[in-house]
N, C-alpha and C positions, 0 to 999 in steps of 0.2 A: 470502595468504588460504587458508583451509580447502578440501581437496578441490578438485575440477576444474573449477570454477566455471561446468560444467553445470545445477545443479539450477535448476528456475523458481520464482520467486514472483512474490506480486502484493502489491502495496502501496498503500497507503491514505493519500491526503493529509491530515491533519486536520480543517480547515475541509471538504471534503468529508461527511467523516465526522458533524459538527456540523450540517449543513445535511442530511444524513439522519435523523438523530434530529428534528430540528424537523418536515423533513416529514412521520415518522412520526406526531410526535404531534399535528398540524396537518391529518391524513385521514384514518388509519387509526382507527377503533375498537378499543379496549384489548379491549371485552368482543367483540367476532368474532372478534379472535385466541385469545383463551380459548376459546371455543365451539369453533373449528376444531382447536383441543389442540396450538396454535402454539406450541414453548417455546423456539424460538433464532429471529433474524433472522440473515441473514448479510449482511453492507452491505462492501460490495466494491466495484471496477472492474472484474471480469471479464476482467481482461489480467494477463498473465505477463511475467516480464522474466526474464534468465538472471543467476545472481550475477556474470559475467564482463562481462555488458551494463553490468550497475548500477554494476559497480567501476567501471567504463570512464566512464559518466555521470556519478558522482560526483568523479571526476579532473577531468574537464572542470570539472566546477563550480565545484569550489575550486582550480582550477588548477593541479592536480598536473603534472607531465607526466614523473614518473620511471617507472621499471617497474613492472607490478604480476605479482606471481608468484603462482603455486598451489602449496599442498604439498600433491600428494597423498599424502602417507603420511597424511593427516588425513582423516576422513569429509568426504562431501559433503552427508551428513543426510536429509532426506526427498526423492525426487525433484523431486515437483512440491504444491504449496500454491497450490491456487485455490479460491475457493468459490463455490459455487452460487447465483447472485444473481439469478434469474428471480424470485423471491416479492418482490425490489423492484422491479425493472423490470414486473412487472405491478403494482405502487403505484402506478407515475408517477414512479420516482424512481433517475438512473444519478450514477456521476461525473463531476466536467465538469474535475477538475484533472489535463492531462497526468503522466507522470511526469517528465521533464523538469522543468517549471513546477516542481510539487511538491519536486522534491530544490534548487533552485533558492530558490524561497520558504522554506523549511524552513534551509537555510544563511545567507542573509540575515537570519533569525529566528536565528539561533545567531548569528553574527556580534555583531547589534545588544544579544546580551542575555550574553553571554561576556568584551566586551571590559573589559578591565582586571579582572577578576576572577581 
């Protein structure tokens, strides 16, 4: 993998994701967020994982168990990507799909829609 597989990110399950937008448009009023000159939402988990973490999780999940290396002669890219999700959680609205679960569910969805293709 790329760089020192320091940098964090946060990830986003899909179905999550999906069940934000419904909330949204299921509470929130379209014209308040106009009024208030709202022009992004950020729909996130609010958790970081390290790229060395996620390799390491995703080995697990599909069963790798060779080594996994870093080249750092290669960037490691932005440090950290997390976004500010206080403007949903004051909605009524967080993630509820671990990341685990998520890379989990997410390959069993690859799996079942990949094979023999």
């Amino acid at each position: 993998l790329w760089g020192t597989g320091r940098p964090l990110r946060e990830l986003l399950y899909v179905e999550d994701l999906a069940e934000a937008c419904v909330h949204l448009m299921e509470t929130v009023n379209a014209k308040d967020i106009y009024r208030q000159g709202i022009t992004h939402l950020n729909i996130g988990t609010g958790k970081e994982i390290s790229i060395r973490d996620l390799a390491q999780l995703v080995s697990k999940v599909v069963g790798y168990d060779g080594d996994i290396r870093f080249d750092t002669a290669y960037p490691d890219g932005m440090p950290r990507r997390l976004l500010d999700i206080d403007r949903m959680t004051k909605w009524g609205w967080q993630a509820r799909t671990p990341i685990e679960e998520g890379v989990a569910l997410t390959y069993e969805w690859w799996l079942n829609h990949t094979q023999g293709n």
